[in-house]
VOBA-1610 file (N, C-alpha, C; in pm, whole numbers, padded with zeros to 5 digits, always signed):
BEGIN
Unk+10949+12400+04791Unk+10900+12427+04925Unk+10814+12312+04977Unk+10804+12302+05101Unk+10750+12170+05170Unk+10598+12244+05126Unk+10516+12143+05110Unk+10373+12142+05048Unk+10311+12215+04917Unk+10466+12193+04868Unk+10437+12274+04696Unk+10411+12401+04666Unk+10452+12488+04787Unk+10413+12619+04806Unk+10503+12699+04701Unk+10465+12831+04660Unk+10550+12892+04598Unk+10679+12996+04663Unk+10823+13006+04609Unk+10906+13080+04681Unk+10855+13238+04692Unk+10773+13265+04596Unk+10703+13382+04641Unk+10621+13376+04746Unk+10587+13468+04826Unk+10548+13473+04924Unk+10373+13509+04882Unk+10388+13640+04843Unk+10231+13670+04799Unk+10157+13540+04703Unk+10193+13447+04621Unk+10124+13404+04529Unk+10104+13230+04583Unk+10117+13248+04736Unk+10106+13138+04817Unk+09893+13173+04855Unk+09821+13032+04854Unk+09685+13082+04892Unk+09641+13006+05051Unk+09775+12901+05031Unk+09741+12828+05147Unk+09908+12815+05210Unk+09898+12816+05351Unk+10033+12807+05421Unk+10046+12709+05581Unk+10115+12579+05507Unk+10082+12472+05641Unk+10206+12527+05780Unk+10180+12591+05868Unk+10282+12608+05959Unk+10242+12541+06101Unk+10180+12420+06090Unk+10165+12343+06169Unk+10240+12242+06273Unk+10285+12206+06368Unk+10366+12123+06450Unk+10548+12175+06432Unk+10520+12334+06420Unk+10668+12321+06435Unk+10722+12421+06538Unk+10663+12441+06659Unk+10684+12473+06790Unk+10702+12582+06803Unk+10645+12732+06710Unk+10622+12842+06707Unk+10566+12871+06820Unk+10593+13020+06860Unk+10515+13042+06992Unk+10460+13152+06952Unk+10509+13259+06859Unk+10451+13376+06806Unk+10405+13358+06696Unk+10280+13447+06611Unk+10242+13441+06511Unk+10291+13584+06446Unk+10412+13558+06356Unk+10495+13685+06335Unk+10541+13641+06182Unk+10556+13745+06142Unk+10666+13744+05970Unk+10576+13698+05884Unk+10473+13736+05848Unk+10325+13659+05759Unk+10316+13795+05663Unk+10378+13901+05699Unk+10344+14074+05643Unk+10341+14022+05446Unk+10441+13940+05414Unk+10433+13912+05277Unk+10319+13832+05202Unk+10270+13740+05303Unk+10196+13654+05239Unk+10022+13673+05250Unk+09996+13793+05151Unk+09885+13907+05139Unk+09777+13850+05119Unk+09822+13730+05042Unk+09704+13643+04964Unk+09648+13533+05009Unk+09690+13497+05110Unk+09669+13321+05225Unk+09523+13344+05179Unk+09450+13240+05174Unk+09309+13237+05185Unk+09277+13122+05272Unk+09421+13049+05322Unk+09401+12948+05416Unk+09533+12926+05497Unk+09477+12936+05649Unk+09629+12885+05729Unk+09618+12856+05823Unk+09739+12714+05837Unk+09717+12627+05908Unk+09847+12628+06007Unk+09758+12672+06165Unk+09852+12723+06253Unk+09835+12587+06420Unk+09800+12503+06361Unk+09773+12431+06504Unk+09886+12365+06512Unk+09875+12341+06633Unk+09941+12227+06726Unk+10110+12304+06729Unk+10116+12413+06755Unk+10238+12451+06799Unk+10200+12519+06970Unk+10285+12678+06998Unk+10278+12682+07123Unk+10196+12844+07126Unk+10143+12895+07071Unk+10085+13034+07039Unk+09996+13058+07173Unk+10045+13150+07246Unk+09938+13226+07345Unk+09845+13378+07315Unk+09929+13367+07214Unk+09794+13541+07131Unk+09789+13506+06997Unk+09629+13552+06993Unk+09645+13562+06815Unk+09708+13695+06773Unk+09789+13688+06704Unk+09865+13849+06661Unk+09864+13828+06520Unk+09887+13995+06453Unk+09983+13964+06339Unk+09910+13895+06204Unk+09737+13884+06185Unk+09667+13851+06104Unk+09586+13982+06027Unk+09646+14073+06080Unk+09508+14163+06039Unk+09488+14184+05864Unk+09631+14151+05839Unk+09674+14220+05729Unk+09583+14095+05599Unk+09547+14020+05644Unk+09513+13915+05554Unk+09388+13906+05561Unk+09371+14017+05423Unk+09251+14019+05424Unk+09152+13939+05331Unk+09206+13834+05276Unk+09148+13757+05172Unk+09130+13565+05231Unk+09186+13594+05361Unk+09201+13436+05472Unk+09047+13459+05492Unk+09016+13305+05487Unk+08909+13233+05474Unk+08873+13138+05556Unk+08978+13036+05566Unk+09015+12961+05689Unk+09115+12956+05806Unk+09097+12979+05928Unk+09207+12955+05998Unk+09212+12853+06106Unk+09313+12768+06088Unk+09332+12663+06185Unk+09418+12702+06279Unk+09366+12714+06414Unk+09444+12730+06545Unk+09447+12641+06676Unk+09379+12527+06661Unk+09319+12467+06750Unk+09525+12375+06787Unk+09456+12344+06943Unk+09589+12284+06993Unk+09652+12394+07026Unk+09673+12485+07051Unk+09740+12568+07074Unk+09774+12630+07261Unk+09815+12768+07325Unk+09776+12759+07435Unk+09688+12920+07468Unk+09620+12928+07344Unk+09558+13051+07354Unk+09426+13018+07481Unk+09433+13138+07562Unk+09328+13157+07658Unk+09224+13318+07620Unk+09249+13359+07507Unk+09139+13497+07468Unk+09136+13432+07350Unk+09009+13485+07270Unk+08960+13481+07112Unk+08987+13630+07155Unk+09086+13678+07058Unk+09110+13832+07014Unk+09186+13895+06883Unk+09185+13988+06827Unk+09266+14013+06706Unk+09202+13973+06589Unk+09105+13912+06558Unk+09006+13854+06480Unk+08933+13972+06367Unk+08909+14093+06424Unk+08824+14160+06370Unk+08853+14199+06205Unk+08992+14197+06193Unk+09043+14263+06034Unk+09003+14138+05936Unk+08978+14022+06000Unk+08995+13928+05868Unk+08824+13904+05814Unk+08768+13986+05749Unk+08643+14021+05716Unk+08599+13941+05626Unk+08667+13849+05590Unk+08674+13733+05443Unk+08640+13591+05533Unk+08661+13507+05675Unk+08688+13472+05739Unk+08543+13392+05727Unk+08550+13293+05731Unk+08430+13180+05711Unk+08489+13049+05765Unk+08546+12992+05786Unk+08562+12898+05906Unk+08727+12929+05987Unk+08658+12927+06138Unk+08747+12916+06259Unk+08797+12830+06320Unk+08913+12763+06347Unk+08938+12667+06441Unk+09008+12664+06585Unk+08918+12680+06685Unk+09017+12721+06839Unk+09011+12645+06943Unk+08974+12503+06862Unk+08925+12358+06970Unk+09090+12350+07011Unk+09031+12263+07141Unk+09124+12254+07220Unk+09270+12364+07268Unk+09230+12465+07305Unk+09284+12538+07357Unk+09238+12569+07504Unk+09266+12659+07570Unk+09206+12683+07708Unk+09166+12804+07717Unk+09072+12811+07642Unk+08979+12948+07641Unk+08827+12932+07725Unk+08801+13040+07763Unk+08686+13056+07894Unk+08605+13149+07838Unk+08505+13102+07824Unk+08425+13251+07813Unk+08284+13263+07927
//
């Protein structure tokens, strides 16, 4: 697998899905154990679809075209955020 990842899904801790022109954050339900993931520089307008990961630690989202910080609340493990450069208002 590209970045030495394992073909198992769960026994992956880190997952680079960076620059490859995703627009949804979808199909992650297997990978239980991420404790790091790296989601920038594609085309994402919602955060979705994280709740389940409850052991993620880091998340990289920055570059993206999110305009809300939302969906955030399940990942209770969660110690650094990344949502630079997006077009969010608060």
């Amino acid at each position: 697998l590209e970045h030495g990842g394992y073909t198992t899904p769960s026994l992956n801790d880190t997952l680079y899905l960076h620059y490859k022109g995703y627009r949804r954050i979808e199909n992650l339900d297997e990978y239980d154990g991420l404790k790091s993931l790296w989601l920038h520089s594609n085309g994402f307008e919602k955060i979705e679809n994280l709740s389940h990961l409850k052991e993620l630690r880091c998340l990289f989202l920055q570059r993206n075209a999110f305009t809300r910080i939302e969906n955030l609340n399940g990942l209770k493990s969660l110690v650094q955020l990344d949502l630079s450069e997006n077009n969010i208002h608060v």
